[in-house]
LUMGU-539768 format. One line per field, with one value per atom (N, C-alpha, C, O, CB): chain; atom name; x, y, z. Coordinates in steps of 0.001 Angstrom, whole numbers. Glycine has a CB too. Example, Ala and Ser with C-alpha at 12.3 -4.5 7.8 and 13.67 -1.06 7.14 Angstrom:
2
chain: A, A, A, A, A, A, A, A, A, A;
name: N, CA, C, O, CB, N, CA, C, O, CB;
u: 13190, 12300, 13200, 14236, 11308, 12850, 13670, 12900, 13409, 14084;
v: -5690, -4500, -3300, -3319, -4473, -2250, -1060, 30, 1138, -598;
w: 7800, 7800, 7800, 8465, 9046, 7080, 7140, 7870, 8039, 5725;
//
This chain:
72
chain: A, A, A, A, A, A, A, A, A, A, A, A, A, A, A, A, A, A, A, A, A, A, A, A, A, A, A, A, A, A, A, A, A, A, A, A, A, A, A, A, A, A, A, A, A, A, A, A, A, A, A, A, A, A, A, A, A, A, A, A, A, A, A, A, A, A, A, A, A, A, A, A, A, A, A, A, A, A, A, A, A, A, A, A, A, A, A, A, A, A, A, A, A, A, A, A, A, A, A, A, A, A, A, A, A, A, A, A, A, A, A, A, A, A, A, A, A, A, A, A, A, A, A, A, A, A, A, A, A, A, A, A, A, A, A, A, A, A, A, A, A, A, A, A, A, A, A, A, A, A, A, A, A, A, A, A, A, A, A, A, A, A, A, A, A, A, A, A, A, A, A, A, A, A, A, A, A, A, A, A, A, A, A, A, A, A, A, A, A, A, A, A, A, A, A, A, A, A, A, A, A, A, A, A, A, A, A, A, A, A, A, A, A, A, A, A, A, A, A, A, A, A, A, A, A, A, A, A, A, A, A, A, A, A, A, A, A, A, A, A, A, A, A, A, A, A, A, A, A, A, A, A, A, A, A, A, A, A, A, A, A, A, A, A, A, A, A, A, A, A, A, A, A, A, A, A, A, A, A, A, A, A, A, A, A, A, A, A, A, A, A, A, A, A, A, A, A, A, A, A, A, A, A, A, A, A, A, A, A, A, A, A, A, A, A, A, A, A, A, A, A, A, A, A, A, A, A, A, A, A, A, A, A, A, A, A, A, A, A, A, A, A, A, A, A, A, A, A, A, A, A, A, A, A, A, A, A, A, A, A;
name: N, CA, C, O, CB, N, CA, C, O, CB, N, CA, C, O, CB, N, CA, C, O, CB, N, CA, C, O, CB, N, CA, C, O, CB, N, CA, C, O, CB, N, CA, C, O, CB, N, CA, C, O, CB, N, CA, C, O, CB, N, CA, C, O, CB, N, CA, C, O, CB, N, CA, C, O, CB, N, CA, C, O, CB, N, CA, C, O, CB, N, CA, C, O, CB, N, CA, C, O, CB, N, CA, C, O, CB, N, CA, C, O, CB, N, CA, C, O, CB, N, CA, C, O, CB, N, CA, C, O, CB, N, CA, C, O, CB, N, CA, C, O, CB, N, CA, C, O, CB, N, CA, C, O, CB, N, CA, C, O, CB, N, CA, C, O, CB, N, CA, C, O, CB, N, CA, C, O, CB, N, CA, C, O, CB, N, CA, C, O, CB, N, CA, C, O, CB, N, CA, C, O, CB, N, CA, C, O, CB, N, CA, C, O, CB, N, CA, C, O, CB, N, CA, C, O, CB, N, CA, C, O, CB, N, CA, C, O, CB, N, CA, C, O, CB, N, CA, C, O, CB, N, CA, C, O, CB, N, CA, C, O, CB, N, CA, C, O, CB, N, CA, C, O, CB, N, CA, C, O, CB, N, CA, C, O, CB, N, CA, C, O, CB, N, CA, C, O, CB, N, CA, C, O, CB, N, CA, C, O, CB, N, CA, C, O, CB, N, CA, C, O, CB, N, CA, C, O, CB, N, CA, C, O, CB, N, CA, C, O, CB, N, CA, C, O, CB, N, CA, C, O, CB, N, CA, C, O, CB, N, CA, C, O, CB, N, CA, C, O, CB, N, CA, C, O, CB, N, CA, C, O, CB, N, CA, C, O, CB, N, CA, C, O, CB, N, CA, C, O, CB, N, CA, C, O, CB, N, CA, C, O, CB, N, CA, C, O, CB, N, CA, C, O, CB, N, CA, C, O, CB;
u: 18116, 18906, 18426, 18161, 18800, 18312, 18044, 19353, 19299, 17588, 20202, 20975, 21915, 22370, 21430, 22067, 22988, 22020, 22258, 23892, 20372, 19777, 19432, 18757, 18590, 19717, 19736, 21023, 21029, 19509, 22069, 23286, 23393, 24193, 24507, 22429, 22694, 21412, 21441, 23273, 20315, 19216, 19541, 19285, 18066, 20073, 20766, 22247, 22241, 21917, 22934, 23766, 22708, 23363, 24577, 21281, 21400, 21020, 21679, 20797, 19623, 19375, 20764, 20596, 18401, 21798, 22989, 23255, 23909, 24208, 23000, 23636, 22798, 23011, 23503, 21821, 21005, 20250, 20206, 21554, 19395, 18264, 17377, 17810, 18447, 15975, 15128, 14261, 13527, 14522, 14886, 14589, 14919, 15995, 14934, 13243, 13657, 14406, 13854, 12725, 15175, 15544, 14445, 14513, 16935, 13561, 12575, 11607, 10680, 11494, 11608, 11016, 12480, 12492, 10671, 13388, 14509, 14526, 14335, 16313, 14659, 15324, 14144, 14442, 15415, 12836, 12038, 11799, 11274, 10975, 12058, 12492, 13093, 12937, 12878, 14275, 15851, 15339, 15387, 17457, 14977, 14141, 12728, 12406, 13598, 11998, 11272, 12006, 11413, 9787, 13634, 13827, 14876, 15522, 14328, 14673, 15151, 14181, 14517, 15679, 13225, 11855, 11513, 11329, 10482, 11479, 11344, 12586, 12473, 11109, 13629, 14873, 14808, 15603, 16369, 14158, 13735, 15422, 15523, 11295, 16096, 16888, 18309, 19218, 16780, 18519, 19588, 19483, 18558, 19620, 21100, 21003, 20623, 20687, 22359, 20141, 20130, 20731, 20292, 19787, 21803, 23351, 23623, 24478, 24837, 22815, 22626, 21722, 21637, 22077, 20987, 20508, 21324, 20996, 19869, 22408, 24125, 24369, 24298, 25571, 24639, 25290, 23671, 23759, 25652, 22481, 21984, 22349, 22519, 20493, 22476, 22338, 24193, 24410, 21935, 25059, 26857, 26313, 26751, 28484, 25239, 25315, 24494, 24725, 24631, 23612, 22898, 23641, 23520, 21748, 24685, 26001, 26839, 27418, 26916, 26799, 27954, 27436, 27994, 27894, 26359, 25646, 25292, 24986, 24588, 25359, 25311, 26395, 26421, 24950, 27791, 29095, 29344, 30104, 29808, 28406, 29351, 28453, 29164, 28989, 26872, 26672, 27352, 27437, 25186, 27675, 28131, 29433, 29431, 28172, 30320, 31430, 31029, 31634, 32547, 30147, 29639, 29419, 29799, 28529, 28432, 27752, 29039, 28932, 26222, 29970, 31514, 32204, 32595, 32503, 32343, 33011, 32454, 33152, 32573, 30906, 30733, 30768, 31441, 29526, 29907, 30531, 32510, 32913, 29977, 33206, 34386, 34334, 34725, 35643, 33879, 34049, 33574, 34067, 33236, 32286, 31703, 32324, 31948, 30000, 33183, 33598, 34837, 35532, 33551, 35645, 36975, 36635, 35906, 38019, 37279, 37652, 38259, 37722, 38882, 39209, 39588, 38908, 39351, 40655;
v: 4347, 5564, 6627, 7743, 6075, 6411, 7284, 8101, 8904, 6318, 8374, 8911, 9585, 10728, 8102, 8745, 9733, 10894, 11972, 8526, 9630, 10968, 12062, 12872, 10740, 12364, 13300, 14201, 15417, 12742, 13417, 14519, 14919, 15825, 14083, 14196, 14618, 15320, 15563, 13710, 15702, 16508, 17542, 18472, 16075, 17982, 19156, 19832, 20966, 17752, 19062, 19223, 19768, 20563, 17707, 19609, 19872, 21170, 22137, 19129, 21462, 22721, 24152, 25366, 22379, 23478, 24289, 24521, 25548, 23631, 23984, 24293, 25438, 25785, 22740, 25918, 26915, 26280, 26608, 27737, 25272, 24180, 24658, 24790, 22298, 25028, 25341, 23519, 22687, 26346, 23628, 22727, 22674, 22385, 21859, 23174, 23546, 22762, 21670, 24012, 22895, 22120, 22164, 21690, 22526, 22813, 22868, 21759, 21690, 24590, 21080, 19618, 18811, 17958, 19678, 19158, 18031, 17445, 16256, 18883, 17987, 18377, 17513, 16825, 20423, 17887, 17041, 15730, 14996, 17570, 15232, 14089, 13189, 11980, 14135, 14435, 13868, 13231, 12139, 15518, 14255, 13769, 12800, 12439, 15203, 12488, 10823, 9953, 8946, 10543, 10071, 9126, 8573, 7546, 9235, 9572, 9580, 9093, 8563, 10772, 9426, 8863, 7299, 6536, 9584, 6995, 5757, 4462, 3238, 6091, 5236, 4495, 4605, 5360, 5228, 4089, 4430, 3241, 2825, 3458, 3033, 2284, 2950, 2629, 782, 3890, 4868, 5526, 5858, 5942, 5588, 6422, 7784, 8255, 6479, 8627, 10023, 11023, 12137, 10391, 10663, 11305, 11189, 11824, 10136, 10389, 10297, 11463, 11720, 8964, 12237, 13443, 14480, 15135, 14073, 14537, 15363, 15118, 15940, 14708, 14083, 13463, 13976, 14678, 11015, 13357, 13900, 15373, 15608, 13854, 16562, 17630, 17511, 18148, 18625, 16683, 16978, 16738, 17493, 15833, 15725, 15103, 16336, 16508, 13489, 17047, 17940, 18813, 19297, 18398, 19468, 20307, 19924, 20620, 20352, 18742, 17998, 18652, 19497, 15933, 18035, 18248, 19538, 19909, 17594, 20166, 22119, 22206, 22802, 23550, 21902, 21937, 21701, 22233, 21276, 20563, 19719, 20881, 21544, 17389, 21255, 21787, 23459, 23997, 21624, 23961, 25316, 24813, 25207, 26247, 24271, 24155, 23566, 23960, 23317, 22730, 22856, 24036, 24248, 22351, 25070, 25929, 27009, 27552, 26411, 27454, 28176, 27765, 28566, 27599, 26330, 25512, 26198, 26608, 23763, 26262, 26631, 27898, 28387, 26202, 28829, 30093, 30358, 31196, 31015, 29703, 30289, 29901, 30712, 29737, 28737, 28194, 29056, 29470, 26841, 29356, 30199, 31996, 32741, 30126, 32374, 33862, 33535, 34551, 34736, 32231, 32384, 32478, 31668, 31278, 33676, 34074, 32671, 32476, 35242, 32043, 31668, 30149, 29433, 31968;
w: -20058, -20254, -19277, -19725, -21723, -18174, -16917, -16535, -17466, -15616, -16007, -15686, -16960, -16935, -14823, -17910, -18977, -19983, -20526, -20221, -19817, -20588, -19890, -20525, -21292, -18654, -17852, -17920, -18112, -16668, -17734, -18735, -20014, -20246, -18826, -21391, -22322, -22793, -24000, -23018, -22172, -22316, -21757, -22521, -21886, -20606, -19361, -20922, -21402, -17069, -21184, -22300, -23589, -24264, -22601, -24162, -25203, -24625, -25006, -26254, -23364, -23089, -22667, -22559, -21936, -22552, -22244, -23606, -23788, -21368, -24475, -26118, -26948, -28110, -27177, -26079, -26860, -27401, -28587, -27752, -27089, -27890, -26995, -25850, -27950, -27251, -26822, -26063, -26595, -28046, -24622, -23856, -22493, -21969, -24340, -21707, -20631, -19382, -19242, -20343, -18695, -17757, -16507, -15373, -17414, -17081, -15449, -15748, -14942, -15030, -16494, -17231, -16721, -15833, -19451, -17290, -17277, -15477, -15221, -17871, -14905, -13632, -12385, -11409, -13516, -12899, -12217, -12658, -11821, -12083, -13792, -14007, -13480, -13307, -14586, -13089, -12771, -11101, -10537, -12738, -10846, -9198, -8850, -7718, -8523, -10103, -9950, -10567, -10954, -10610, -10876, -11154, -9576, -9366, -12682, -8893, -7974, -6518, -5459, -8108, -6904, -6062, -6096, -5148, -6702, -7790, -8278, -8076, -8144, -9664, -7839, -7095, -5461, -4902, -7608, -4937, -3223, -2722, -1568, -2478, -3388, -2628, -2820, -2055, -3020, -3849, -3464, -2096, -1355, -4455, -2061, -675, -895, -2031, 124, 318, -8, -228, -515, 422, -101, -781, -2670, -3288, 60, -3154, -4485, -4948, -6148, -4814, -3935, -4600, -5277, -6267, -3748, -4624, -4610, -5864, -6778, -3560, -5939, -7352, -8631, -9638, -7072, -8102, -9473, -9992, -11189, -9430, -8761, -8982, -10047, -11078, -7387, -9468, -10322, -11440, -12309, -10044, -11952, -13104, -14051, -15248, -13003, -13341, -14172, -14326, -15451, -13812, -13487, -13887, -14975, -15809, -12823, -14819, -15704, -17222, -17921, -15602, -17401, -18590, -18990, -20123, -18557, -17992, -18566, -18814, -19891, -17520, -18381, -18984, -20162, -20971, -18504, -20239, -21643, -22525, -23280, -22162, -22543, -23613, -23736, -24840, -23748, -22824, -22886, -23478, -24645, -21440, -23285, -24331, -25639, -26636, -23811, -25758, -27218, -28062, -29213, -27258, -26917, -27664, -27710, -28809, -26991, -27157, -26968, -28229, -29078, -25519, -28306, -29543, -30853, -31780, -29539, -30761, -32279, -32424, -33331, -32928, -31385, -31782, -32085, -32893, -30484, -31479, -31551, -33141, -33980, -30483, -33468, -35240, -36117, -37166, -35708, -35447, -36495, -36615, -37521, -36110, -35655, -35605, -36063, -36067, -34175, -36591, -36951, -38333, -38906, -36511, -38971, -40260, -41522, -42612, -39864, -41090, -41707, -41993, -42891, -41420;
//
């Protein structure tokens, strides 16, 4: 689970979970060291995938506030 737990850890720290991405992120880059046979254009992509995953959790964390401020 190298690459998705890198989108879904980047996702929980975007959700307001106390978890820094400055841990996540260098991870993301020995796992990128430890893959010496990706090309170096796969650095690009780790950085989309760590975006990706701040996306998904900021609409999580958007999702619940909007839930939690609707009245009804």
């Amino acid at each position: 689970m190298q690459w998705p737990g890198v989108v879904v850890l980047m996702a929980v720290e975007s959700a307001c979970i106390p978890l820094p991405s400055e841990i996540i992120m260098p991870l993301a880059g020995w796992i990128l060291i430890k893959n010496q046979s990706l090309p170096i254009s796969f650095n690009l992509i780790a950085g989309i995938l760590g975006a990706f995953g701040c996306t998904i959790g900021s609409l999580a964390a958007y999702w619940w506030g909007q839930k939690a401020d609707d009245p009804s």
